[in-house]
C-alpha positions as CSV (number, residue, x, y, z in Angstrom):
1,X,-32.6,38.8,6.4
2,X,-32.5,35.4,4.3
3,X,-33.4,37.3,1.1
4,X,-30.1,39.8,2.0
5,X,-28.2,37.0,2.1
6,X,-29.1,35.3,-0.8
7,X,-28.2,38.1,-2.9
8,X,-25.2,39.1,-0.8
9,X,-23.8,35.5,-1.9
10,X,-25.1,35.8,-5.4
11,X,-22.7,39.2,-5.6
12,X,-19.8,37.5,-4.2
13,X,-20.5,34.5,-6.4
14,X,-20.7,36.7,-10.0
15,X,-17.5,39.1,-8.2
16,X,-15.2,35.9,-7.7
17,X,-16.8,34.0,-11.1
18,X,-16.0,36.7,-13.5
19,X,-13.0,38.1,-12.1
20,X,-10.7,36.1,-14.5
21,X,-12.3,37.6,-17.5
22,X,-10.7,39.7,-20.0
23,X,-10.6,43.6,-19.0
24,X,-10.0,47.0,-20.4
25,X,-9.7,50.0,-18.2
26,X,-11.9,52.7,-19.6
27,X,-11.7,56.5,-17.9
28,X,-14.9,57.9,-17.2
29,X,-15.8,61.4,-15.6
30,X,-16.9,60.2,-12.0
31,X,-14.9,57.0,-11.9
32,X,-12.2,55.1,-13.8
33,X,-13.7,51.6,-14.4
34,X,-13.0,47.9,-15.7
35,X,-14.7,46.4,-18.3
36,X,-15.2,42.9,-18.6
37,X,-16.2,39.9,-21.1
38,X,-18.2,37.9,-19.2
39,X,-19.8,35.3,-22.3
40,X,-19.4,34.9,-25.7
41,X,-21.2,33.3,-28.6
42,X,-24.2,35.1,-28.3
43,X,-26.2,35.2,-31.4
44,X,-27.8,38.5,-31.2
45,X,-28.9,38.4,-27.6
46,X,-31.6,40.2,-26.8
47,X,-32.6,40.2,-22.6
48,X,-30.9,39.2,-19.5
49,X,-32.1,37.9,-15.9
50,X,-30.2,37.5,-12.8
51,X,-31.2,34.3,-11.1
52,X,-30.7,33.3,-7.7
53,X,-28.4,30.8,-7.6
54,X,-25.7,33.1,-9.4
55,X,-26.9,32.1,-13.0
56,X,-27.8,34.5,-15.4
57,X,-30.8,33.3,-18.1
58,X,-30.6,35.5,-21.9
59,X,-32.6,35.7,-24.8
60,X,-30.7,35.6,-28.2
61,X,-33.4,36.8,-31.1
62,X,-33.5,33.8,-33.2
63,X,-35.6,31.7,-30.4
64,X,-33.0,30.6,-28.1
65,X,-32.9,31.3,-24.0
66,X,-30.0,29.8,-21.9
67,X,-28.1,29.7,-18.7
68,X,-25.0,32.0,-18.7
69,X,-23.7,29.8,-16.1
70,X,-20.6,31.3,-13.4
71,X,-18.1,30.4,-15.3
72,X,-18.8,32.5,-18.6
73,X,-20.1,29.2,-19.7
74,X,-23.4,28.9,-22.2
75,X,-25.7,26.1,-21.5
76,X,-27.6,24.8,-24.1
77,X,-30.6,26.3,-25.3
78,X,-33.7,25.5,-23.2
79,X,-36.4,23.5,-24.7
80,X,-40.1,23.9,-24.1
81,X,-40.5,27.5,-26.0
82,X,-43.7,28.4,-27.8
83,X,-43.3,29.0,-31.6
84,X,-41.2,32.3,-32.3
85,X,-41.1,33.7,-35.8
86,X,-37.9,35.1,-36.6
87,X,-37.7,37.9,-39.4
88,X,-35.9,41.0,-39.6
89,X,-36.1,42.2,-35.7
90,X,-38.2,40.0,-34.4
91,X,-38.1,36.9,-32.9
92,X,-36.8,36.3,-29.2
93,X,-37.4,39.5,-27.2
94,X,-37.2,40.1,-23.5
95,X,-37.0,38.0,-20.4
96,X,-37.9,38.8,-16.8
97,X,-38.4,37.2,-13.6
98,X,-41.2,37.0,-11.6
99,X,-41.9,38.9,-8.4
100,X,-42.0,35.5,-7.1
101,X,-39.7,33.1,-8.6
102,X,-38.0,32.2,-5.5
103,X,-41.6,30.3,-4.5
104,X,-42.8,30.1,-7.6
105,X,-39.8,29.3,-10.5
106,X,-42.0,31.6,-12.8
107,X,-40.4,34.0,-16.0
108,X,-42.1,36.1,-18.5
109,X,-41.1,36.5,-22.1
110,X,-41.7,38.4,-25.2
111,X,-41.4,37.4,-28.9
112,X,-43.0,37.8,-32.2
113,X,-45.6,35.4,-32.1
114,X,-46.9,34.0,-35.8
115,X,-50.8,34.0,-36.6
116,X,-53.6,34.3,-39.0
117,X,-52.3,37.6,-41.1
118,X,-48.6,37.9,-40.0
119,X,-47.0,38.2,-36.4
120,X,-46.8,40.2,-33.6
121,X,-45.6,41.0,-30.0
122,X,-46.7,38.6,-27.2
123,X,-45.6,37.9,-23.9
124,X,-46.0,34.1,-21.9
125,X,-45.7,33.3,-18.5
126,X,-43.6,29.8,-17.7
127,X,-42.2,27.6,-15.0
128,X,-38.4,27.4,-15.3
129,X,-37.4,23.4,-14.8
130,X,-34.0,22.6,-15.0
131,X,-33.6,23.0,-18.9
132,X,-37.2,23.2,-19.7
133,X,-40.2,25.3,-19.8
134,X,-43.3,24.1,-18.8
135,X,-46.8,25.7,-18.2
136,X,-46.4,28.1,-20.9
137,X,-49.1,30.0,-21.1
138,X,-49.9,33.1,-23.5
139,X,-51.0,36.0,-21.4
140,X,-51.1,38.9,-24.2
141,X,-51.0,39.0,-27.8
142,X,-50.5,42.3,-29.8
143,X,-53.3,42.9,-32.5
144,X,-53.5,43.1,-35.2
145,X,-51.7,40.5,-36.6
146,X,-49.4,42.0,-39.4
147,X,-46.6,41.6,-41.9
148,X,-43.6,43.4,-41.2
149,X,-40.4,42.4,-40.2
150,X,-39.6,46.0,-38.3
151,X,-40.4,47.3,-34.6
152,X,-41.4,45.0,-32.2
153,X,-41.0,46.7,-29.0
154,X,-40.8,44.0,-26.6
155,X,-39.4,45.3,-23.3
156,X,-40.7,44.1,-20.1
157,X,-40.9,45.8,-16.9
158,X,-43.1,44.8,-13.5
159,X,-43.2,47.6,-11.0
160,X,-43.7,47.7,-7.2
161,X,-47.6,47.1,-7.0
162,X,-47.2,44.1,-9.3
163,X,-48.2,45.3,-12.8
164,X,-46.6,44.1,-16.2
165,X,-45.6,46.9,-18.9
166,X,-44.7,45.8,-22.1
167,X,-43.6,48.2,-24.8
168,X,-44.7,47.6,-28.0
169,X,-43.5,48.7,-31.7
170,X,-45.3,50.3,-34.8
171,X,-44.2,48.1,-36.5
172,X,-42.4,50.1,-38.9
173,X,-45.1,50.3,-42.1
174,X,-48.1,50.9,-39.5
175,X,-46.4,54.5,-37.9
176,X,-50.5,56.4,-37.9
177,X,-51.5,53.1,-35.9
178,X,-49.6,54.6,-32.7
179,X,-52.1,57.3,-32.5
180,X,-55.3,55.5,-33.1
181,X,-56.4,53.0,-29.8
182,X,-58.5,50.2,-31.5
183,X,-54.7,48.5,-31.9
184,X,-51.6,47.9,-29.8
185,X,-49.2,49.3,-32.4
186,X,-47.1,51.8,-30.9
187,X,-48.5,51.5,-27.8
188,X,-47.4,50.5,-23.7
189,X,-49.8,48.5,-22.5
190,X,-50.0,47.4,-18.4
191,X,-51.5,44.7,-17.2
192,X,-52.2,42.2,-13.6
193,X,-49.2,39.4,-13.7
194,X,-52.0,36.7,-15.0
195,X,-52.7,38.8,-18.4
196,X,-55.9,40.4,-16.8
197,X,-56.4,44.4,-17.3
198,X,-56.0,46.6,-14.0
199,X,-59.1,48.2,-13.1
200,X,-57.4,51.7,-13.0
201,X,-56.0,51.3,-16.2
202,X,-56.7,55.0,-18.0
203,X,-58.6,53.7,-20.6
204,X,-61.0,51.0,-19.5
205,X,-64.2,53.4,-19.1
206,X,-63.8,54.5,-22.5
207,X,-65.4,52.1,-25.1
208,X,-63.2,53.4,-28.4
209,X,-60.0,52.4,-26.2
210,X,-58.5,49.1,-26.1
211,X,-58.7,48.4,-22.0
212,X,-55.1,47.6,-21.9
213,X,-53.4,51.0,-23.1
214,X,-51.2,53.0,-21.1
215,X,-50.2,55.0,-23.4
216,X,-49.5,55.3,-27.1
217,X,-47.8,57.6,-29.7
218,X,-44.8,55.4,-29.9
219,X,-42.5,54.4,-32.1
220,X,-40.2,51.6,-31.1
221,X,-39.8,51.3,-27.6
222,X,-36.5,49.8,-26.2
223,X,-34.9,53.0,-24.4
224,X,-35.6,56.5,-24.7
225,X,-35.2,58.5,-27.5
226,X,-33.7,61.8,-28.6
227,X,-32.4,63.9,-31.4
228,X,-29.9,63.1,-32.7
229,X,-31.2,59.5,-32.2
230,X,-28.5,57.3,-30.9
231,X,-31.0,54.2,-31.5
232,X,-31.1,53.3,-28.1
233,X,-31.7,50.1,-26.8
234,X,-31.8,48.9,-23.0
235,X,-32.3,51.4,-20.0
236,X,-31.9,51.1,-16.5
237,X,-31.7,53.6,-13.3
238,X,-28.2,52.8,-11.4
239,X,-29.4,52.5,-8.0
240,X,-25.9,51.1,-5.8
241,X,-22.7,52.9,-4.9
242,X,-20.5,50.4,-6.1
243,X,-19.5,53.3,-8.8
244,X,-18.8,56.3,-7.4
245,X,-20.5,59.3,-8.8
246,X,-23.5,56.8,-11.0
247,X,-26.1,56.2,-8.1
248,X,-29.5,57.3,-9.1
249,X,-28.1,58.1,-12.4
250,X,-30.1,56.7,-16.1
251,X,-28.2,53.9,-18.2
252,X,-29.2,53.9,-21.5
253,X,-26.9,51.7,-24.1
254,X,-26.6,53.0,-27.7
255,X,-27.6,50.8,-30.9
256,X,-25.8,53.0,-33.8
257,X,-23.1,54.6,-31.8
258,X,-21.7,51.4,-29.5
259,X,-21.9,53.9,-26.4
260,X,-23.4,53.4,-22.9
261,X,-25.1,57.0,-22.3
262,X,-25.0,58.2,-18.4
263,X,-27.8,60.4,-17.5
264,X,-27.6,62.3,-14.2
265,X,-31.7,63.8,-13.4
266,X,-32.4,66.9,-12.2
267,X,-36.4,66.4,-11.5
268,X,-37.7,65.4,-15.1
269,X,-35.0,67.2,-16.7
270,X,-31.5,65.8,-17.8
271,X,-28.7,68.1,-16.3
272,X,-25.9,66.4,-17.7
273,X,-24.9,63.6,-20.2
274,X,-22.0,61.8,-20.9
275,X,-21.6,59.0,-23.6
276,X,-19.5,56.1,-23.4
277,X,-17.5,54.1,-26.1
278,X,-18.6,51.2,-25.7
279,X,-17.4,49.9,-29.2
280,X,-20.3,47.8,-29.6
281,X,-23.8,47.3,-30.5
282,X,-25.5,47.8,-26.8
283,X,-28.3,45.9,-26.8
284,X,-29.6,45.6,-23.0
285,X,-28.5,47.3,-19.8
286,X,-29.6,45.8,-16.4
287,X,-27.7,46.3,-12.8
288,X,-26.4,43.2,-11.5
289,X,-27.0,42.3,-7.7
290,X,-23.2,42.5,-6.9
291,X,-23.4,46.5,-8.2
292,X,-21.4,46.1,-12.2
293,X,-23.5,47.4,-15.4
294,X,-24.3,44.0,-17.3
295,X,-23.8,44.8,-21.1
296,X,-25.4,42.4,-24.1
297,X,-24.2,43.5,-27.5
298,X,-26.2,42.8,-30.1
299,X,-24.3,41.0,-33.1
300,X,-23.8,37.6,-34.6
301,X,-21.0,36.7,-32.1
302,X,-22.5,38.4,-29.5
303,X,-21.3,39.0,-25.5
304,X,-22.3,39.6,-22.3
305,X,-20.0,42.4,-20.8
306,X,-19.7,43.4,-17.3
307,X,-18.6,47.2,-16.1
308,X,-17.4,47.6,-12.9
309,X,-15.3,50.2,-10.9
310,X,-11.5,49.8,-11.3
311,X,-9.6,48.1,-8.7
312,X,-6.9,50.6,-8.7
């Protein structure tokens, strides 16, 4: 009942906080909707976490994590990050909360981590203090080390029984890697919330397979991909009601075309698609806990938009 509550007030909070924003109606087949610019002066923001007490912490790729406070507000950026190497499209990747973090103040990010030989994806688990990070500790780092400023991969997901995915790139220059296993390019890789490898991972009886693989033949993870590709970026399942006609239905934002792509599931099979303009770069998707579509768009003055169902 408590943990209801909390995140009955945290909808109420980010419904009364963001109200005043700047809106555009925008007509949709199941449901007309508002859409609403919630922060500015993003520099290419990257991830986005819904904290308890109404806050919102996001990523911007040139190695930079703040507090999107109620108001629309920025904070400054937090200080206590390991070293990020920012080239091309790497640098500040994903962030996500832990399982936890109400008992334990505990997030996980990923960014291009430099080394020996180049960079490449890794992912740290931190205390959140105030402003600060502390107890940053590497849990995985992608191998090999390599020089390429292309496909990172870098989304995070932790499912019901605890485990970490993280989606990893091929880095562009390195695409016959995804299909070989004695590397993590173009690979997903799952692993315990300390960094340790499940013991039911698929691969760990099989000595010419690195333990952690999930699975591999990838090429830049952030989405889902199709032909035409829309470069898609950010995906999430819309689980609430608060839009008619969306619940259960795949969110995928669009990269190249500045659309949010609505995906309604039949089984394992798409039964219908409609594409949303958008007008931006779509970086992330993630539900928020009052029921909108959160939006970053990925450019130099970047935003965090919010799309809700229409008042009228």
């Amino acid at each position: 009942m408590k943990k209801s509550l909390s995140f009955s007030l945290l909808a109420a909070t980010l419904s009364l906080a963001l109200s005043s924003a700047s809106a555009q109606d925008i007509n949709t087949e199941k449901a007309k909707l508002t859409l609403d610019k919630v922060a500015s002066g993003l520099e290419h923001p990257w991830g986005l976490a819904f904290l308890p007490d109404g806050r919102m912490l996001v990523t911007e790729r040139p190695g930079r994590i703040r507090y999107i406070n109620q108001d629309g507000s920025l904070s400054e950026p937090l200080t206590g990050l390991p070293a990020v190497e920012v080239a091309g499209q790497g640098g500040l990747l994903d962030v996500l909360l832990h399982p936890d973090f109400a008992q334990n103040q505990q997030i996980f990010i990923s960014y291009n981590e430099p080394g020996a030989g180049g960079s490449s994806t890794a992912v740290a688990r931190a205390t959140l203090r105030d402003n600060t990070l502390t107890d940053v500790t590497v849990i995985f780092s992608a191998a090999p080390k390599f020089q390429s400023r292309h496909h990172f991969g870098g989304r995070l997901v932790i499912t019901d029984d605890r485990h970490l995915f993280i989606t990893l790139g091929d880095r562009g220059q390195r695409r016959q890697d995804a299909q070989t296993f004695d590397n993590h390019h173009g690979k997903v890789v799952r692993l315990n919330l300390d960094g340790s490898v499940p013991a039911d991972n698929p691969y760990v009886k099989d000595d010419k397979v690195l333990d952690d693989i999930w699975s591999y033949g990838h090429r830049n993870i952030q989405g889902h991909y199709w032909v035409p590709s829309i470069a898609p970026s950010g995906m999430t399942f819309y689980l609430d009601d608060a839009i008619p006609g969306w619940q259960n239905n795949l969110l995928v934002g669009s990269l190249r075309f500045g659309q949010l792509v609505r995906l309604e599931l039949d089984g394992e099979k798409v039964s219908h698609e409609e594409r949303i303009m958008i007008g931006q770069r779509i970086r992330d998707v993630r539900q928020g806990p009052d029921g909108a579509v959160y939006l970053l768009t990925d450019q130099a003055d970047g935003q965090l938009l919010r799309l809700r169902a229409a008042s009228n």
